[in-house]
C-alpha positions in Angstrom: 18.7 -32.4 -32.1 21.2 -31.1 -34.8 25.1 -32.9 -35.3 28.1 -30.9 -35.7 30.9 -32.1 -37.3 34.6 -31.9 -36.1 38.0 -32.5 -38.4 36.1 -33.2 -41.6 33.8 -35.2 -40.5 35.7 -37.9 -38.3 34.3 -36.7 -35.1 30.3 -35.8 -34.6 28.5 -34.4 -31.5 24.8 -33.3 -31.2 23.7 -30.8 -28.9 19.5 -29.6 -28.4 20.6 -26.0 -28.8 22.1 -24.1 -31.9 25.2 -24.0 -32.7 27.4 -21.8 -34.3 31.4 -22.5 -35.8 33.6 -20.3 -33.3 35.8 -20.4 -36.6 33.8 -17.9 -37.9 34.6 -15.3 -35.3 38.1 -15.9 -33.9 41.5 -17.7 -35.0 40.9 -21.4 -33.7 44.6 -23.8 -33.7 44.3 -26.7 -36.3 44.2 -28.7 -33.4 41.0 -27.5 -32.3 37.3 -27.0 -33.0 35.0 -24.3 -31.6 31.3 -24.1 -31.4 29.3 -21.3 -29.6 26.0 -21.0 -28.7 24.5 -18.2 -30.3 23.6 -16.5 -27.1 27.2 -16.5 -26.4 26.8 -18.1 -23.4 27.6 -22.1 -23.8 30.3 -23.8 -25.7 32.2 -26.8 -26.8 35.9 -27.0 -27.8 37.2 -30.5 -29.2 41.3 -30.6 -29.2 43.2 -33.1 -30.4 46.7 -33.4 -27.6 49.4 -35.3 -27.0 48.9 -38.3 -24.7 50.2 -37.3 -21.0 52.3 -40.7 -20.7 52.6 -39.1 -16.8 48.7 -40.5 -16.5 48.8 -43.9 -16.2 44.8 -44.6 -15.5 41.9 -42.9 -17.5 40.7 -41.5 -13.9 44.2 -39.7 -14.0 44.3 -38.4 -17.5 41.2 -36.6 -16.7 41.6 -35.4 -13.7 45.1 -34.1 -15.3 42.9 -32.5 -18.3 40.4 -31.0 -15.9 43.3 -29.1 -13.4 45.1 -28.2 -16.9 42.3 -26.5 -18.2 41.3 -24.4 -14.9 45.2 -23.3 -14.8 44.6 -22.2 -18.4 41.6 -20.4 -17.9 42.9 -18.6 -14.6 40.0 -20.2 -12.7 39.3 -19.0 -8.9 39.0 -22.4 -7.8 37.3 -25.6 -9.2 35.8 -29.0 -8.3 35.7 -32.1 -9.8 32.7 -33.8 -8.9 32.9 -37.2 -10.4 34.9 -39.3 -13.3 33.2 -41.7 -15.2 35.0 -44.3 -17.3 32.7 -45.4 -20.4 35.1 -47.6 -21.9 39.0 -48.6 -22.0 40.0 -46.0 -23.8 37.6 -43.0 -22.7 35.9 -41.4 -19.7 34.2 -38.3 -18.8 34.8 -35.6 -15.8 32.2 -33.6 -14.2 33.3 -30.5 -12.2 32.4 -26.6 -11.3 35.0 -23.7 -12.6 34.5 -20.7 -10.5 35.7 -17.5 -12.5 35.5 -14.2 -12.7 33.9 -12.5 -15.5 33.3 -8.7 -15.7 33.4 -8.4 -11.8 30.8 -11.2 -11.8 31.5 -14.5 -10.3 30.0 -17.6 -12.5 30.2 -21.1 -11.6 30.3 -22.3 -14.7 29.8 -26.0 -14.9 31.6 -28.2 -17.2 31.8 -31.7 -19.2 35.3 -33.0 -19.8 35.6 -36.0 -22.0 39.0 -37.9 -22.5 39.0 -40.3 -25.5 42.7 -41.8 -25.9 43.8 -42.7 -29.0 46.2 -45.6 -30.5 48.1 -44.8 -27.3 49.5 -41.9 -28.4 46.6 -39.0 -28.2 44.5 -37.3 -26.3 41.4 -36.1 -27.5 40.0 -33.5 -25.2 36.4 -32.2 -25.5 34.9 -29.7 -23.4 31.0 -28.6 -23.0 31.0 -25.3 -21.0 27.7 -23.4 -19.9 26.8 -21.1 -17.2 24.8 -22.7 -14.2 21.4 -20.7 -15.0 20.9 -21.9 -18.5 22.1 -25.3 -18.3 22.8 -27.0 -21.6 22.8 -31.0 -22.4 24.7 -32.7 -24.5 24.8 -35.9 -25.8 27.6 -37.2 -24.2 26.1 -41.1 -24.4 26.2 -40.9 -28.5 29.6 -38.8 -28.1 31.6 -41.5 -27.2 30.0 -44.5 -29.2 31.0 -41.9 -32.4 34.5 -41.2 -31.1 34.8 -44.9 -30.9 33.8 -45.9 -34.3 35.9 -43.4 -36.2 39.3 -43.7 -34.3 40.6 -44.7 -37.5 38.6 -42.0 -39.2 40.3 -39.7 -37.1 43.9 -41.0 -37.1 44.0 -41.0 -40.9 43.1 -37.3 -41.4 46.2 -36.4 -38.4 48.5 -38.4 -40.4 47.6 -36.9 -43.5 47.7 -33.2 -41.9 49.6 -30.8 -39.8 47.6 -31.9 -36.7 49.8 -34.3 -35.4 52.7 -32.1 -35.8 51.0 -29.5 -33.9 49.8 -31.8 -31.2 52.9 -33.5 -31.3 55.7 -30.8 -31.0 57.0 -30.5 -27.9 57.1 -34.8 -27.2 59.6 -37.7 -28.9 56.6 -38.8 -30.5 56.2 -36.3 -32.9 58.7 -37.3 -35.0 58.0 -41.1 -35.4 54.1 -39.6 -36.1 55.2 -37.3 -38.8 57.5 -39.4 -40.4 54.8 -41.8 -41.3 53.5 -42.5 -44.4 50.5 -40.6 -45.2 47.3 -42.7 -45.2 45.8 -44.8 -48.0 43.5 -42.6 -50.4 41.0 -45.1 -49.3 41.0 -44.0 -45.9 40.4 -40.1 -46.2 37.2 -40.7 -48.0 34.1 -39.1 -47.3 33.1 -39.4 -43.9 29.6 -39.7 -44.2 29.0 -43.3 -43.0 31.7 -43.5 -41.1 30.7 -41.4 -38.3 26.8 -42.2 -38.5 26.0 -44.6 -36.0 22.9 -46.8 -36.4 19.7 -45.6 -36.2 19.1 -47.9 -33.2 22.2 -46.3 -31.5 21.2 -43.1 -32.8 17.8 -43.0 -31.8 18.4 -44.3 -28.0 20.5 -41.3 -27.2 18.1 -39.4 -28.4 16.2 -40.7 -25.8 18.1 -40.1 -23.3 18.6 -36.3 -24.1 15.2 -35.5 -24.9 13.2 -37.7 -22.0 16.3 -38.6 -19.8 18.1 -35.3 -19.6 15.2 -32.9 -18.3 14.3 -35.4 -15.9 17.9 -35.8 -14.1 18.1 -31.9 -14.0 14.7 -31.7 -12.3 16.2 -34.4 -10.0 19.2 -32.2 -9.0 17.3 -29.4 -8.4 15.0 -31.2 -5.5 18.1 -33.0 -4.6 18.3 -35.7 -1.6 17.1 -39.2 -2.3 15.6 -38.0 -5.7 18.7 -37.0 -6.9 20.1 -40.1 -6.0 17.8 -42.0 -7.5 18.1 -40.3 -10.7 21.7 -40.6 -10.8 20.7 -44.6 -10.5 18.8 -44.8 -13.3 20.8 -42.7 -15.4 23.5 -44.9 -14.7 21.4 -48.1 -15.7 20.8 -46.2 -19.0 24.4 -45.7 -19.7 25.1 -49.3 -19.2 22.6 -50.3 -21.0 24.3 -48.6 -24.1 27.5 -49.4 -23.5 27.4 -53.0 -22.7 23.8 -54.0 -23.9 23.3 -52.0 -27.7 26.5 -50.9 -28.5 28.1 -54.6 -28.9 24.3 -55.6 -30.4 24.8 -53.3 -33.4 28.7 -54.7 -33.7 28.6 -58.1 -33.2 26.6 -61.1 -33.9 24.0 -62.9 -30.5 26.3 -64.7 -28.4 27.0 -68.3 -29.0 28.5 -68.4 -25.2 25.2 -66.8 -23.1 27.2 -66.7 -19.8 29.7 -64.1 -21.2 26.6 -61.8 -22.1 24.9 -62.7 -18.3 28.5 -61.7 -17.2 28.1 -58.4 -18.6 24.5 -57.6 -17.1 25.7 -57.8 -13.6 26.3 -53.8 -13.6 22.8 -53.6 -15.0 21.4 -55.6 -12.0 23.5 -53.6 -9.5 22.1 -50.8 -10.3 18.2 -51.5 -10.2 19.2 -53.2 -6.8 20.2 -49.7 -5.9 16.8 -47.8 -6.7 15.0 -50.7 -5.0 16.8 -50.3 -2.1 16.6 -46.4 -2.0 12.8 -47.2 -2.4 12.8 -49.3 0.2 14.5 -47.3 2.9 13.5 -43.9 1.8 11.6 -41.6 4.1 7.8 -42.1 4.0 7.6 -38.4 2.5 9.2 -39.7 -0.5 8.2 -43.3 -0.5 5.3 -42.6 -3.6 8.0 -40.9 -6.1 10.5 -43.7 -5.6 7.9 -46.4 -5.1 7.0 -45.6 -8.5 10.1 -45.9 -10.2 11.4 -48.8 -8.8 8.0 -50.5 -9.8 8.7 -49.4 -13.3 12.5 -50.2 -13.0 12.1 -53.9 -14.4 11.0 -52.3 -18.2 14.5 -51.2 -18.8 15.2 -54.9 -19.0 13.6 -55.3 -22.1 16.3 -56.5 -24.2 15.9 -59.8 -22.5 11.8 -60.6 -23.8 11.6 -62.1 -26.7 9.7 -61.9 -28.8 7.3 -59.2 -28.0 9.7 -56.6 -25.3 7.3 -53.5 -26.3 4.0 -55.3 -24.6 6.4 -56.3 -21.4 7.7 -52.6 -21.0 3.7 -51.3 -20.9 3.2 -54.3 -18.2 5.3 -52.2 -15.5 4.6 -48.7 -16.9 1.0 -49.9 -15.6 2.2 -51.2 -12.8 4.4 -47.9 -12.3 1.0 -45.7 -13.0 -0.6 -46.7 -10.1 1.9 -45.0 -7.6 2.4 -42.1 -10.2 -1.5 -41.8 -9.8 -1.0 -41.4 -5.7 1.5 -39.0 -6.1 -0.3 -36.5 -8.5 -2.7 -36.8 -5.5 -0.5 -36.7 -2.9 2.0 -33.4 -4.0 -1.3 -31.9 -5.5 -1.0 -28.0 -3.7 2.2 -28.8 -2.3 5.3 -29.4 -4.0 4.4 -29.2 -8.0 8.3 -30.4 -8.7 7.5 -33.8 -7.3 4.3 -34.1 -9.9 6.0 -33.1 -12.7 9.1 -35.2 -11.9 7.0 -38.6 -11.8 5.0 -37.4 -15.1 8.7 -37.4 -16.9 9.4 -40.9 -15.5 6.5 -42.0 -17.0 7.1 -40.3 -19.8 10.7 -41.6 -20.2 8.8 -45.4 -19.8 6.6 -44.7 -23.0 8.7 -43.4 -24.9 11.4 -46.5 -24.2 8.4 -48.8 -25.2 8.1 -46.7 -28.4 11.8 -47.1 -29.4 11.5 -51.2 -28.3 8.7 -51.3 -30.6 10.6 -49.4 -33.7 14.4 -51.0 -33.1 13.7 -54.1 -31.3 10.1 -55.7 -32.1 10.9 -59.2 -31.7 14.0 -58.8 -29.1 17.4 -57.6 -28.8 18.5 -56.7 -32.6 22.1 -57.7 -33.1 24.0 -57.3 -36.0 23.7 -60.4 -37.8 25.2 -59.6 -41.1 28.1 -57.6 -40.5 28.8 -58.2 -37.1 31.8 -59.7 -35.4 31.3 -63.0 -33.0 29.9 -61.2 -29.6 32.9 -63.0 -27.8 35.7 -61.8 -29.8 34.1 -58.0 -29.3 34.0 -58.4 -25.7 37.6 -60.2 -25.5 38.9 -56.8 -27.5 39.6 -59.0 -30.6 36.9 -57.7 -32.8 37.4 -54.1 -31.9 38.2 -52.3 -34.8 35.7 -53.9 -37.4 32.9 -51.7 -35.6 34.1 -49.3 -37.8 33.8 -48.8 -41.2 37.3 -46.8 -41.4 40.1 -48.9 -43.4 42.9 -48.9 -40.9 46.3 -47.6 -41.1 49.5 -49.4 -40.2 50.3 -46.8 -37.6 46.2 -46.9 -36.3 45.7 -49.2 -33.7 41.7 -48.8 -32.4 41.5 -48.6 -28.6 40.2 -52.2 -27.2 36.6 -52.8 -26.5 35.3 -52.5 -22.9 36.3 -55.1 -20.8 33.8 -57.4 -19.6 32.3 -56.7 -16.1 33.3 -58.6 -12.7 30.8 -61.6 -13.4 26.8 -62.1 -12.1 26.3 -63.0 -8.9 24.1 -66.9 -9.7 21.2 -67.3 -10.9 17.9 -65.9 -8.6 15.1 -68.1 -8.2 12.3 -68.0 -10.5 10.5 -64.2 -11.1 7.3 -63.4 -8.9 5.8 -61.6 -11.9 3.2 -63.8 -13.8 1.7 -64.1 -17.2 -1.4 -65.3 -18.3 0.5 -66.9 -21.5 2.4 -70.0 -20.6 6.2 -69.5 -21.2 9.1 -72.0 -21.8 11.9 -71.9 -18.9 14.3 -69.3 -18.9 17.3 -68.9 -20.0 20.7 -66.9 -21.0 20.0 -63.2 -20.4 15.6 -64.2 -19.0 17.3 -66.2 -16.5 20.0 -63.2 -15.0 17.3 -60.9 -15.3 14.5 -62.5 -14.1 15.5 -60.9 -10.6 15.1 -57.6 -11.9 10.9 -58.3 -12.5 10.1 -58.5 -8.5 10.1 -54.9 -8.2 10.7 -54.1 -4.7 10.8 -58.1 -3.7 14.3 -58.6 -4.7 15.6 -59.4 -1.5 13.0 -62.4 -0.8 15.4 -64.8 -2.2 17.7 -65.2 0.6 17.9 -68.3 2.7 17.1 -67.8 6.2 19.6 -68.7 9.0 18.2 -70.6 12.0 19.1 -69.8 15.2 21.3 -73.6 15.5 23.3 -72.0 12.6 24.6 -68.7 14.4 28.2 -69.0 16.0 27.4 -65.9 18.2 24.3 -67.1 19.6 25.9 -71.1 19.5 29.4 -70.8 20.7 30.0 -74.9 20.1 29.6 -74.2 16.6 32.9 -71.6 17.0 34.8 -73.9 18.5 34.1 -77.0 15.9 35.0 -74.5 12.8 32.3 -75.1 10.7 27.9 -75.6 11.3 28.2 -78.7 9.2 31.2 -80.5 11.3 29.1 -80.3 14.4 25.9 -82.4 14.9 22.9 -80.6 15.8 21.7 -80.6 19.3 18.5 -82.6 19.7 15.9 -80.0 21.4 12.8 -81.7 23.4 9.7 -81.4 21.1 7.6 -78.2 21.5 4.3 -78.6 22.7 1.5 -77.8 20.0 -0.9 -75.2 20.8 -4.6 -75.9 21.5 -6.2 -75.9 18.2 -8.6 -72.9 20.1 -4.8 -70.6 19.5 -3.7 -72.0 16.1 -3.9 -70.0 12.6 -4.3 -71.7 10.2 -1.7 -70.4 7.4 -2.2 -71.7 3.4 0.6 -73.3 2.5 -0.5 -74.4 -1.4 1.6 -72.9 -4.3 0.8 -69.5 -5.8 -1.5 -70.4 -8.8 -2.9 -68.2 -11.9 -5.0 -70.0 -14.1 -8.0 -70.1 -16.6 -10.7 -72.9 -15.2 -14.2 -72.9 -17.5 -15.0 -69.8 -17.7 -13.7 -68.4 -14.4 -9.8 -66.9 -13.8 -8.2 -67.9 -10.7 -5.4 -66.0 -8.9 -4.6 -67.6 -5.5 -1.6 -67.5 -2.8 0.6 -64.8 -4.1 2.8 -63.2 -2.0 4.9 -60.0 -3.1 4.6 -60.4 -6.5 4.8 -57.2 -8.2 2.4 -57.5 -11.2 0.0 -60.2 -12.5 -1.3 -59.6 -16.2 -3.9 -61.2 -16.8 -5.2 -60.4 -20.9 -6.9 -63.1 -22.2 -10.2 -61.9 -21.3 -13.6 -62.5 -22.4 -16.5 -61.3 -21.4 -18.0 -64.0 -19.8 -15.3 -64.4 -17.9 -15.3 -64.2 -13.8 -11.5 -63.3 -11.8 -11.3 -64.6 -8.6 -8.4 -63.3 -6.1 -7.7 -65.4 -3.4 -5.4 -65.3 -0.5 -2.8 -63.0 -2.0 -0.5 -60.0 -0.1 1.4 -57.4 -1.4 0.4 -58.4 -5.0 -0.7 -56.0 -7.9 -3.2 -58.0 -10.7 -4.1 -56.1 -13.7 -7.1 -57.3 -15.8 -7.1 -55.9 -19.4 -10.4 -56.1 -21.7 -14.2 -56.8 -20.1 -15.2 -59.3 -17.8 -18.1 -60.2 -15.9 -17.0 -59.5 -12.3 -14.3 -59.7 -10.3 -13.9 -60.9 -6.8 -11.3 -60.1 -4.4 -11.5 -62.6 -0.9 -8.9 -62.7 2.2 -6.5 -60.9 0.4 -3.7 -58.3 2.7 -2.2 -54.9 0.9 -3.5 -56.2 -2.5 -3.7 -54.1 -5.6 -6.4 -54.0 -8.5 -6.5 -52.3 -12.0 -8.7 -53.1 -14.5 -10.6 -51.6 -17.8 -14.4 -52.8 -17.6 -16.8 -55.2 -15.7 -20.4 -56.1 -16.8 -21.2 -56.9 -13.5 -20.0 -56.1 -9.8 -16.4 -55.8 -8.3 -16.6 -57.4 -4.6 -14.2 -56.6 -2.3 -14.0 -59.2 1.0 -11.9 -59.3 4.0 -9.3 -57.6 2.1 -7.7 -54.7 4.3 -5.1 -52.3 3.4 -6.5 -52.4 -0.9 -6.3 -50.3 -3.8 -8.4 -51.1 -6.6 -8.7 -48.6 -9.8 -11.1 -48.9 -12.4 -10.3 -47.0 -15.9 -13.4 -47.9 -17.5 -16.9 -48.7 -16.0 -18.0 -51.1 -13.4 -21.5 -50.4 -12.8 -21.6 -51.9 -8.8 -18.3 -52.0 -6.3 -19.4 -53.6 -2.7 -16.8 -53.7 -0.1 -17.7 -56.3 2.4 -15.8 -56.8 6.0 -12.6 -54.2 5.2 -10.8 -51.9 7.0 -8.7 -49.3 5.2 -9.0 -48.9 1.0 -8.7 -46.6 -2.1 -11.5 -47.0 -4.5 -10.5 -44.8 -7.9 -12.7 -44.0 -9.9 -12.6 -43.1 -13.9 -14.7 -40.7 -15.5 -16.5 -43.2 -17.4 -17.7 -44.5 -13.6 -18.9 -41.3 -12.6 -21.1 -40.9 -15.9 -22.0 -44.2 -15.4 -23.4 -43.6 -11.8 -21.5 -46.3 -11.0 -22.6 -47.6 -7.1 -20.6 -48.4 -4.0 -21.9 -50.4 -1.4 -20.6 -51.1 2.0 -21.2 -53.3 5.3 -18.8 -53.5 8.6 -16.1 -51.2 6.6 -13.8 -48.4 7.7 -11.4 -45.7 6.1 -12.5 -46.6 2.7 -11.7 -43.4 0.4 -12.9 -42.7 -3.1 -10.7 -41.0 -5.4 -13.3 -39.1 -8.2 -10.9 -37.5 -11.6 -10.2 -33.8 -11.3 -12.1 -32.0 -13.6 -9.5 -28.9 -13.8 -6.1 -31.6 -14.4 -5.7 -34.5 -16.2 -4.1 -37.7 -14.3 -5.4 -35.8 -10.7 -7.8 -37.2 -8.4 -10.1 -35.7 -5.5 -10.5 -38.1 -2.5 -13.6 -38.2 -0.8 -14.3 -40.8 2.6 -17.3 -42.6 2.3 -19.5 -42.3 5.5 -18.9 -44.3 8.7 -21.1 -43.1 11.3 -25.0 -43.5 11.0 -28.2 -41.7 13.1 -30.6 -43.9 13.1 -34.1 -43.1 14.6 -37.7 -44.4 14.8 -40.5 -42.6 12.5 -44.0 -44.2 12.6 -42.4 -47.6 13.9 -39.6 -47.8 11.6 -35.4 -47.3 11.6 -34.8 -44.2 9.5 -31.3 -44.2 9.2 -29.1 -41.0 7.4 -25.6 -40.1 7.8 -24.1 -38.2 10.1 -22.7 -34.9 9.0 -20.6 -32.8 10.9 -20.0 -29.0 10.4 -17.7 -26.5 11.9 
């Protein structure tokens, strides 16, 4: 990723491809900078303009931008697909330009960012590129830069012939150019003032080298994919400008409900690829099943103090489905594989950049940082910069904080093995986000008494608690013969002697348990629609009366016993010499290499549509399934039962 410079240095952009100075080839206006791609075919164009007073909302001013520019470049017809505001003062259009080129229709798609300056500027930059060689730019770091050296920027127009250029047809123009020129200090060397910090820095490089190729492969398989790309992008872009931007500008918050306030996009939006998970077609439920297991990482910034270890608990977690669809789309459609291998690898290298920025939490800027609550109120805008302001420089204001949370959700599903103090501040508001595709659970359910349509009395007393509830005759108990017995004891994960119990769990997305020795024993008990992951080597591990239960886990001396447990999935990534499955219908046994060499053994009694899933030798991260046996011949040699399974051929 290389950064070009605009202005002398007031403005940067980076870009993955090379660059050239359009300077170099053509008259460019001092308003404007040029930069080609050296096959000729993308481009990006940064013009300094006078504000269009006529726009009155940033949605306005660049949708005026967008139509201005397709009128300039005699365009066929265009589109704007969507306006994003990023802050107060900026936003960015994405549209299609149809022209004609040499007798050749292109639809040539393009970026438009709007950055409005001191009220009195526009600063229009443009990414152009054809539609078969798409090109990604950085617009995340784009506007965090253009934000940071407003004043940068201002100073060198007052001190130049830009704004006289820019100005020249408006009444502006000539309070702008009869300014005084800028301090001396001002129009020094750039250098730092348009570097951001490495933290900044290296998170939207992230984004364009793990986040970009993933949301183009998204687009191009379209449908709920695309959509839930387009989720998760937006997460990310929230995440930077409401999460690390104000970290590396201002000091932690003194007040942790304005920073819980500000999350609330943040929560929306993993609510969203849950949801699509949830209600996707069963075709696609893997892909998405996998991401939204994996969604809960990208809250990191609210662990402390080890983040890095929590965003490797739901990559795990996020593996497992990742595994099934390798499997699954293995033959078939190669675009679904390779589009959960970049989630994945999006995941690790977001615990990588956690672990290098952010080891012991969110990093804020302690030493020259403003008070978090005068950034967010607008106050403490311009000391983000390092640029000495001018008189006639007035930053734009700081984002405005989002509408607030909705309150507090009860307490998370997912559970350590490491006791933890209560949570609170930013834990507490994003505690929601860790149960996966549980989210929902929370809600209080309405009896029947409490429904006006199905209780018109209540409708006509106004309100359920105004009228008394109707006393209803008892209900007769069943005969004990008809009644299930349902446990009712709290869900519980602890360490007894030497033996690890995990009991009564329902929809909790992951259990870690890592404080393992090897004469240890995990029991699961009585648990549905729960995924436990054991780290490190143990003795054995038993699984009993559990429903849709999940397993992963490195090494067992012993045995892994599977009882009464339909619907499972267990997956072992080291050895377990025995597995027994007792009393189960339905289950996915897979296997690592390290079990095959091992001749690891799998024995079963009174089971049905258990499948093994051996590593394919050919791909990494595939599996072959295999069914193990259900129908036996048994027959009677020299007054014995000779039993062998039944094979069938054609």
């Amino acid at each position: 990723m290389k950064t070009y410079e605009c202005f002398d240095g007031a403005i940067s952009f980076e870009s993955p491809v090379d660059l050239v100075n359009g300077s170099l080839f053509r008259q460019v206006p001092d308003t404007q900078e040029l930069y080609l791609e050296r096959n000729g075919q993308g481009s990006v164009i940064v013009e300094v303009l006078e504000l269009v007073h006529e726009a009155k909302t940033l949605e306005e001013a660049g949708e005026y931008h967008f139509k201005s520019l397709a009128h300039d470049n005699e365009t066929e017809e265009y589109e704007i697909q969507n306006i994003t505001v990023i802050s107060d003062s900026s936003c960015v259009v994405k549209g299609l330009q149809t022209i004609e080129k040499a007798g050749v229709i292109e639809n040539i798609p393009i970026n438009l960012n709007v950055l409005r300056i001191a009220g009195k500027y526009d600063l229009v930059t443009q990414f152009n590129k054809l539609a078969h060689t798409p090109i990604h730019v950085n617009d995340y770091s784009l506007f965090y830069l253009l934000e940071c050296t407003t004043g940068r920027l201002e100073d060198i127009l007052l001190d130049s012939s830009l704004l006289k250029q820019a100005g020249s047809s408006g009444s502006g123009a000539d309070t702008v150019a009869g300014s005084e020129p800028a301090p001396a200090t001002a129009t020094a060397p750039p250098a730092a003032l348009h570097t951001p910090p490495p933290a900044i820095a290296d998170f939207t490089t992230l984004l364009n080298t793990h986040l970009s190729p993933f949301t183009v492969l998204s687009a191009e398989i379209g449908g709920e994919i695309h959509s839930q790309s387009q989720n998760l992008e937006s997460l990310l872009q929230k995440t930077l400008s409401i999460v690390l931007t104000p970290a590396s500008r201002s000091k932690p918050p003194t007040n942790l409900s304005t920073f819980q306030n500000s999350l609330s996009p943040i929560i929306t939006h993993v609510n969203k690829i849950v949801q699509l998970s949830d209600s996707a077609p069963k075709a696609l439920q893997l892909p998405l099943k996998a991401v939204a297991e994996g969604v809960p990482a990208f809250g990191w910034f609210t662990i402390a103090p080890k983040p890095a270890p929590y965003i490797q608990d739901f990559k795990d977690a996020a593996q497992f489905y990742a595994n099934r669809v390798i499997k699954e789309f293995k033959g078939g459609d190669e675009r679904m594989v390779q589009w959960v291998k970049l989630f994945m690898g999006l995941l690790e290298e977001l615990r990588v950049y956690v672990h290098k920025h952010h080891t012991t939490g969110l990093s804020w800027n302690e030493k020259d940082g403003v008070a978090y609550e005068e950034y967010v109120s607008g106050e403490g805008g311009d000391k983000s910069s390092d640029a000495t302001p001018t008189n006639n420089s007035t930053p734009p204001p700081a984002p405005a904080p989002p509408a607030p949370a909705p309150p507090a959700p009860p307490a998370p599903t997912s559970t350590s093995t490491h006791p933890q103090s209560p949570q609170q501040g930013p834990e507490a508001v994003f505690a929601q986000l860790n149960k996966g595709s549980d989210i929902t659970k929370g809600l209080r359910k309405v009896d029947t008494e409490q429904m006006t349509h199905k209780n018109p009395s209540l409708r006509d007393a106004g309100s359920t608690e105004s009228t008394p509830k109707k006393q209803q005759p008892p209900i007769a108990a069943k005969p004990k013969s008809l009644t299930r017995t349902t446990s009712s004891h709290p869900p519980k994960t602890q360490l007894d002697g030497q033996k690890w119990f995990i009991e009564n769990h329902t929809n909790t997305p992951h259990i870690l348990i890592d404080d393992t020795k090897l004469s240890h024993t995990v029991n699961i008990f009585n648990c549905k629609n729960t995924v436990v992951e054991v780290k490190g080597k143990v003795n054995a591990l038993n699984m009993v009366g559990c429903h849709r239960t999940s397993v992963l886990l490195d090494n067992l001396v012993s045995s892994l016993s599977i009882t009464t447990s339909p619907n499972f999935t267990v997956q072992i990534l080291g050895v377990a010499p025995t597995v027994t499955v007792d009393a189960t219908d339905v289950g996915q046994i897979y296997l690592s290499k390290g079990c095959i060499e091992a001749d690891t053994e799998i024995i079963t009694a009174k089971t049905s549509s258990v499948n093994v899933s051996l590593p394919d030798n050919q791909e990494d991260g595939e599996f072959v399934e295999k069914p193990i046996p259900e129908q036996l011949k048994t027959v009677v040699r020299d007054g014995r039962l000779v039993s062998s399974v039944v094979e069938h051929s054609g």
